[in-house]
Every structure is written in C-alpha cells, then in structure tokens.
C-alpha positions as CSV (number, residue, x, y, z in Angstrom):
1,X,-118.0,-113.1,281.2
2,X,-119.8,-115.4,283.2
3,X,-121.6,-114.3,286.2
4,X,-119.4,-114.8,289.7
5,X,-121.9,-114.9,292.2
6,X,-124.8,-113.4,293.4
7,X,-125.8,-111.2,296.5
8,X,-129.2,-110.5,298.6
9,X,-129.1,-107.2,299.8
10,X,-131.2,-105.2,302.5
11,X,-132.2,-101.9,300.9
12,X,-133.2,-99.2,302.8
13,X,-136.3,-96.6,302.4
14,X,-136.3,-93.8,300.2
15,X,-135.3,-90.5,302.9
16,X,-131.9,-92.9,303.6
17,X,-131.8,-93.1,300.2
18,X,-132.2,-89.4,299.5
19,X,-129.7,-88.5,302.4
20,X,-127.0,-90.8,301.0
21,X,-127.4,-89.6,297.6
22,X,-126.8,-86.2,299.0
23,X,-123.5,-87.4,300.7
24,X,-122.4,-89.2,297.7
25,X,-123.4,-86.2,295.3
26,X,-121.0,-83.6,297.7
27,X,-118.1,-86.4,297.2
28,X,-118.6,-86.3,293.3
29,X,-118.9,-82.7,292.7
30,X,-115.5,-82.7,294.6
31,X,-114.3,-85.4,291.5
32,X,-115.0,-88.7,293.4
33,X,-116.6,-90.7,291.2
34,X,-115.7,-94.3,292.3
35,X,-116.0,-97.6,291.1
36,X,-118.7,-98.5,292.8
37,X,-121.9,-100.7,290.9
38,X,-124.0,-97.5,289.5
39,X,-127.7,-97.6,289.8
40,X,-128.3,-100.1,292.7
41,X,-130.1,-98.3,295.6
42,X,-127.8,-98.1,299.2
43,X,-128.1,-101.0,300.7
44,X,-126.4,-103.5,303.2
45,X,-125.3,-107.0,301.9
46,X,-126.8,-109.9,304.1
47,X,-125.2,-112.7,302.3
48,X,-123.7,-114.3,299.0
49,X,-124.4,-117.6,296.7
50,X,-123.0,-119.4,294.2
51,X,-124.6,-118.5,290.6
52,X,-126.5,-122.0,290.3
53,X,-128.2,-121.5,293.4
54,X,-130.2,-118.8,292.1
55,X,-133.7,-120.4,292.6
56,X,-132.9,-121.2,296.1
57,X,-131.6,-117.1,296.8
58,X,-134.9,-116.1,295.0
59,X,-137.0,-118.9,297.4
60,X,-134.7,-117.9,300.8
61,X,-135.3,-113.7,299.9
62,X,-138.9,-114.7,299.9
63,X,-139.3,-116.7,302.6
64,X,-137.4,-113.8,304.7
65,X,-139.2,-111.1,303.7
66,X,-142.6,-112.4,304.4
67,X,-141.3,-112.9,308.1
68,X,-139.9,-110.1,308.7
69,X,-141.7,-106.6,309.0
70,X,-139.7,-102.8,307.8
71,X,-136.2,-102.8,310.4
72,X,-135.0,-99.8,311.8
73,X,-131.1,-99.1,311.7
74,X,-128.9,-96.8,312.7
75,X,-126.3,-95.8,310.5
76,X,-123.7,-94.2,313.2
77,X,-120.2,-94.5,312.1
78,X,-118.4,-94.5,309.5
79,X,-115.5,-96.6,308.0
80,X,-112.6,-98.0,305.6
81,X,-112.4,-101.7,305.0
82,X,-108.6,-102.7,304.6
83,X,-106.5,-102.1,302.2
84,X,-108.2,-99.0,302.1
85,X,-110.5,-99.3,299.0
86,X,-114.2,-99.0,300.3
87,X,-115.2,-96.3,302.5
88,X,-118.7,-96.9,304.3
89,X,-121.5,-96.0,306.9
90,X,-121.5,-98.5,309.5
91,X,-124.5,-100.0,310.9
92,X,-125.2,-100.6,314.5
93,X,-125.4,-104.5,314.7
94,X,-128.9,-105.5,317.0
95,X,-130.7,-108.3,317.3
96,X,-133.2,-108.0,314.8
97,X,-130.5,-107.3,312.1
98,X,-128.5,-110.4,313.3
99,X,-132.0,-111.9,313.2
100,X,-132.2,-111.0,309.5
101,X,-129.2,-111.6,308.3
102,X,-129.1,-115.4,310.0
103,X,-132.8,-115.9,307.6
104,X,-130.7,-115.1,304.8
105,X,-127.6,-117.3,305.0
106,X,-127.6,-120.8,303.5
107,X,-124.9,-121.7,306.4
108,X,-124.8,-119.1,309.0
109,X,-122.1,-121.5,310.8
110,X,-119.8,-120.9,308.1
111,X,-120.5,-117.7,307.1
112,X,-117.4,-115.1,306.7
113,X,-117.3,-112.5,309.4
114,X,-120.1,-110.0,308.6
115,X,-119.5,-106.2,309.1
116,X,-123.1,-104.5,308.1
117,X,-122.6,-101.8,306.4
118,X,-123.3,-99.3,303.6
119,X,-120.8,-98.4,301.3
120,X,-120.5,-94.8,299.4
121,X,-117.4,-95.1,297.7
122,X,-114.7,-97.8,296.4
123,X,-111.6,-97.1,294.7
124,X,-107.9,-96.7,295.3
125,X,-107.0,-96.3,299.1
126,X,-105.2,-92.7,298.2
127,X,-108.4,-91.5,296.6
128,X,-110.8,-93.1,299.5
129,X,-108.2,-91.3,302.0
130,X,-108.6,-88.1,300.0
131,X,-112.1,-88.2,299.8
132,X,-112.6,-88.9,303.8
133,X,-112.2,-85.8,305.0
134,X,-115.1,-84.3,303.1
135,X,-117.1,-87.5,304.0
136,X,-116.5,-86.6,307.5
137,X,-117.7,-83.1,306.8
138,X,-120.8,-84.3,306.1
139,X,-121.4,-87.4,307.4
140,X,-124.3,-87.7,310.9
141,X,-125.7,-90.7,312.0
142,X,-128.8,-91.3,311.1
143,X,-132.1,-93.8,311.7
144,X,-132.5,-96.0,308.6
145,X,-135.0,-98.6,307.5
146,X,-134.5,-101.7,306.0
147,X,-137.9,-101.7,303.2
148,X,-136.9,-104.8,300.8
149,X,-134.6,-107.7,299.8
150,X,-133.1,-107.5,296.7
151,X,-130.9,-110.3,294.8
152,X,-128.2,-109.1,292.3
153,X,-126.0,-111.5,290.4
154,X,-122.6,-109.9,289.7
155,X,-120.3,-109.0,286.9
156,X,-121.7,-108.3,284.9
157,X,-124.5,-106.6,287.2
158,X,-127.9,-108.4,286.7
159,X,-131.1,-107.9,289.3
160,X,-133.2,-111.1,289.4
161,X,-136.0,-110.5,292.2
162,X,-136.9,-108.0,295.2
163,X,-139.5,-108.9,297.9
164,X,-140.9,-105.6,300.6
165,X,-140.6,-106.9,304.1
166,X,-144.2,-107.7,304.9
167,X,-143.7,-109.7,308.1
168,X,-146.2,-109.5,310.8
169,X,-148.6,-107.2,308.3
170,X,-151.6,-108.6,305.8
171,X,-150.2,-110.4,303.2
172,X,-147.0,-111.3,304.8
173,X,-146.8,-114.9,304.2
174,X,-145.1,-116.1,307.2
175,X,-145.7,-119.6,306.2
176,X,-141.9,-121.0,305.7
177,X,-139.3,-119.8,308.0
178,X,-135.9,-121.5,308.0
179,X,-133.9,-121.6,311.0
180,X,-130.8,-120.3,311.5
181,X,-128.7,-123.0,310.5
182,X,-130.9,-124.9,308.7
183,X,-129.4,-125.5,304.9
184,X,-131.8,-126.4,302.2
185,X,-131.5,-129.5,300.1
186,X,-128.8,-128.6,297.2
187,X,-130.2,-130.0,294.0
C-alpha cells in the first residue's frame, strides 16, 4: 500500500511521556487496547503533507525547530472528537503554540481547523464511551513540554526525521524562518 500522507508532530518530554503512559496502561489493563499507531511517543499533530513533499516537511521541521526553543503546554481537559472514535487530552491553545504550529504549515490560510491535542485512545465510539469513565478517573491536567518535531509518513507507519527544539540556545540555527503564510516553491 502506498503511503497516504505524512504528519509533523510535536512530541512532548519524557515525565508527559511517562504520565500518559501510565493513563493509557490503567485503560488497557481494563481491556482497552485501541487502534491507535503503537510505538510513536504522545504527541500533538501540527500539520499534514502530501507524500511527495517529503523533502520539503523534512526542510520546514528543521527550519522550525532551530527557531523555536522547548514549549511549555498545558494539557487541561480532556475530549472525544465526533463520531466518537478518538478520545484525547486537550491542549490549551497560546500564542507560542499558535506560533508553532503557523512555522509548520505549508498554507496556514488554508489550513483545516486545528484542535491541539493528544490522543490516548481511538476505536469504536461505544468502546471510547466505555472507556471514559476510567479516563476521567484518572485524568489531571498537567504542564507539558513540547522537546522535538518529528515527521511520520502514514500507512503503513514510516518515521523519516526528528529535530530537538533548539531555538534561542547554541546551535539553534535560526538562520531560515518562514513566515506564516509564506509557501515554499513546489518542485
């Protein structure tokens, strides 16, 4: 099967990690498995491309991670994305998030409504809604940090690159920065 498109993600720092995990874990010993992509850390998705423009994902993930420095979020509610088949943390939208998520688009004038988020379980809406209530039991909001972009191509599941967020540190290259809006030359 040919790959359907690819994603840059914002994955967030290893104690988010490790709380997640333990939220997910309670949810599968209760039998929740899921469908969701095994072995991809949490993360929020910041924006999708076509498969050919691979280069230019790998160049734009780059570019945005050497401007922008480790973003605190704050994961404080949770929710279900109709028709009831992904259950997620929500993320407090703020300016610097809005700020990285605009670096990331090709188009950010055309982009699809964007809800950030970080899912913990998709499959059928009567298991999602029978696996909410111990979600709920469990679930706090919490202070998260955005650490690296990562790119993903998708079905089958392939990781291509991953840049740490090095903005405004040594080493952060800060020496491209697209502007929102601005679209790179499709070759």
């Amino acid at each position: 099967m040919a790959e359907q498109f690819l994603t840059l993600m914002a994955d967030l720092d290893e104690d988010t990690q490790s709380v997640m995990s333990a939220w997910y874990g309670r949810m599968k010993n209760a039998g929740f498995t899921g469908t969701q992509t095994p072995g991809l850390p949490y993360h929020i998705s910041l924006s999708t491309f076509p498969p050919e423009w691979e280069r230019r994902a790998v160049e734009r993930m780059e570019i945005a991670a050497g401007n922008f420095p480790p973003l605190q979020v704050q994961i404080s509610h949770i929710g279900i994305f109709a028709p009831g088949k992904v259950l997620f943390g929500g993320i407090e939208r703020g300016a610097e998030l809005e700020r990285l998520h605009d670096a990331c688009e090709m188009n950010p004038a055309q982009r699809p409504l964007w809800t950030p988020h970080v899912t913990v379980l998709i499959d059928e809406p009567a298991v999602v809604l029978s696996a909410l209530p111990l979600f709920l039991e469990s679930f706090h909001p919490l202070s998260a940090r955005i650490t690296r972009l990562h790119l993903c191509a998708f079905w089958p599941t392939r990781e291509i690159a991953s840049a740490e967020l090095v903005g405004g540190k040594a080493g952060g290259s800060g020496e491209k920065e697209f502007q929102p809006g601005q679209n790179p030359a499709i070759e």
